[in-house]
Structure formats: structure tokens, C-alpha cells
N, C-alpha and C positions, 0 to 999 in steps of 0.2 A: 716098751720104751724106745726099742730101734723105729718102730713108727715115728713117735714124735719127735726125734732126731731127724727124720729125713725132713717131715716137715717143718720144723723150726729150718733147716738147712736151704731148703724147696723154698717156704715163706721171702725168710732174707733174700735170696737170692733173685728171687722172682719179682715182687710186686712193685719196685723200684721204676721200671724203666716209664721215664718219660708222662708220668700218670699226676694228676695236676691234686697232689697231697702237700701241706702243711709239715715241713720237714720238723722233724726232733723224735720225741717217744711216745712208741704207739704201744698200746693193749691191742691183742689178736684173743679172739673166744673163737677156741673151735670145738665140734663137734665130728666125728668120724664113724662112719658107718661101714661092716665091713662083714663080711659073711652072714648077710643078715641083719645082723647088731648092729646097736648105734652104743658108742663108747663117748663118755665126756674125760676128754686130756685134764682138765682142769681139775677135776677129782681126783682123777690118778695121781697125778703129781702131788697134789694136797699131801693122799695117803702115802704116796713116797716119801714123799721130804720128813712129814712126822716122824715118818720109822729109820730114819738116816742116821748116823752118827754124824753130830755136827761137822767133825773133819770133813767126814763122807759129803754131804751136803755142799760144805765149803769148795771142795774138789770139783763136783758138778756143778754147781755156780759159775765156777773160774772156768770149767771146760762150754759151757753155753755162754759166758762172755765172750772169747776168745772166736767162739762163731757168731759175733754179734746179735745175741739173745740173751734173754734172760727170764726171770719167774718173776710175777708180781708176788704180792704176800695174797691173794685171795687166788692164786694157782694159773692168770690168765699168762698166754708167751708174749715176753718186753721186746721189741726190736725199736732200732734207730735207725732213721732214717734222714740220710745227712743228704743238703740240698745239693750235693753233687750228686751223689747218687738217685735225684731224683729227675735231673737234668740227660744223665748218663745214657745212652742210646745203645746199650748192652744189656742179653742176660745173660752172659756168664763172666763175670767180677773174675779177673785175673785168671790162675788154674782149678781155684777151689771147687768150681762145680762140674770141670770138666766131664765128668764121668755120664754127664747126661745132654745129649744133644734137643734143643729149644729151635722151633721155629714159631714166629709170633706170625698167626693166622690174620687178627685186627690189630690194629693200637691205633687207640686217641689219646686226648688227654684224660678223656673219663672211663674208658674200658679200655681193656687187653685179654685177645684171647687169644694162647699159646699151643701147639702140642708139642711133648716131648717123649722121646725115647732114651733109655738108658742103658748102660752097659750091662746090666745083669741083669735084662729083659725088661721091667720098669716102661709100660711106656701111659701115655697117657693126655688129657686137655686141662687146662687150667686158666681160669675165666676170672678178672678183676673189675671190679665195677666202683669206682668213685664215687659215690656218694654227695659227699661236699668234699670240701677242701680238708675236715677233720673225722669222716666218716667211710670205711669202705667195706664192702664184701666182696666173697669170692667162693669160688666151687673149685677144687679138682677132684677128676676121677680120671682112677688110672687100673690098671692090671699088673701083675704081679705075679708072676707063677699061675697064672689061670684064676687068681683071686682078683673079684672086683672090689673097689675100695672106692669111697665118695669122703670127700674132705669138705664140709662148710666151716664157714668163719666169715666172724666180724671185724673189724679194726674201727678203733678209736682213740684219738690224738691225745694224748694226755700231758706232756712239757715242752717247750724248746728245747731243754736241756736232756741231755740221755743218760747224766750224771754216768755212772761204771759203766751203761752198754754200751760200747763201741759200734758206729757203722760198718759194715763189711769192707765196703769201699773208704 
């Protein structure tokens, strides 16, 4: 679960800059592969949320809104993305991401590709490719303690409106 927190955290914060998307609410499907294994987030979560205490749930909902994400009901991660923030010529959104320093290698309006390093060693590249204006993918791999990790995922536009998720910016 601390995976999918960085990257729901990574995601928002990241794919924003200047990348010529269809601002409102997007579906992300990722895929993470990690010592070998390939793990799907979207199941895990499924089999979390089932086994939650609706409180419980309720809790982590409000705590993934509050970092501008959220769960669809078939398990994919909700962000919004608000047309400032897609304008916005930053990645790092006020102090929240501080903890990890980004330098952007390319940026167009159709690709970005980043590396980062972070304060608890974390470092790694992270590559966004625009598709159309309602369609993107992206890669990151990074290391971690001497672990390699590979993050794919999809994004796909799904309202204007981001209804409860809040954009970060």
C-alpha cells in the first residue's frame, strides 16, 4: 500500500506540467513490477476496500482525496486535473513534494521525461507520452534501497468535472 501512495502522490504531482491533456477527471491503470513480479494495484485495492470497515474505507477515501486522488468503483486511481495545473510550468506544487528533487530531461506538449531523486534515496526517470488530448501513458523506474521497480500505466479522460477529487493545485 506505501507503493501506491507514492505513486498516486508521484502520478498527481508529476504528469501536470505543460503536457497538452483535456483538463477534469482522468482514470490511471497501472501495472508495477518489482522484484521480478508484476503486481496489478487495481486488484489490490479491489481486495482492500472489500475487506475495510466502511468507516475504514470512508477514512482512506477522504485521506486520497485530500491528495487529490481517488478510487474508481472498478479499482483504477481518480486524479484531476485542473487547467491551471496543466498550464503550470512546475513539478513540485507548493511544499507537498518537496521531499524529492525533479529535474525535467525533455518536455513538449506531447512528452516529458524527468529524473528524480529523493530524500530517502528514491531516485529514478519517469517518462509521459500524450497520446491525444484524452489518452496518455507513461513508465517510471526507479530504485529504492537497491530494489528496482518499473511503474507502467494508462490514463484516460473520463469528465470535465472531478465531482469530490480535488486538483492538487
Amino acid at each position: 500500500m506505501k507503493k501506491l501512495m507514492f505513486l498516486v502522490l508521484f502520478l498527481s504531482f508529476q504528469t501536470f506540467a505543460a503536457l497538452n491533456m483535456t483538463p477534469g477527471l482522468w482514470e490511471l491503470d497501472v501495472k508495477i513490477k518489482a522484484k521480478g513480479v508484476e503486481s496489478d494495484p487495481r486488484a489490490e485495492i479491489q481486495k482492500a476496500l472489500a475487506k475495510m470497515p466502511e468507516a475504514q474505507r470512508k477514512k482512506m477515501e477522504a485521506m486520497m482525496a485530500s491528495m487529490g486522488a481517488g478510487i474508481s468503483s472498478n479499482g483504477a486511481i481518480k486524479v484531476c486535473y485542473s487547467e491551471e495545473m496543466l498550464k503550470k510550468d512546475t513539478l513540485a506544487p507548493d511544499d507537498k513534494f518537496k521531499k524529492c528533487k525533479t529535474n525535467i530531461v525533455t518536455k513538449t506538449a506531447q512528452k516529458m521525461v524527468t529524473d528524480f531523486i529523493c530524500e530517502d534515496g528514491t531516485k529514478g526517470k519517469a517518462t509521459w507520452e500524450v497520446e491525444s488530448k484524452e489518452k496518455l501513458k507513461g513508465l517510471v523506474e526507479m530504485t529504492k534501497k537497491g530494489e528496482d521497480s518499473k511503474i507502467n500505466y494508462t490514463g484516460k479522460f473520463v469528465n470535465k468535472s472531478c465531482g469530490a477529487i480535488k486538483p492538487i493545485l
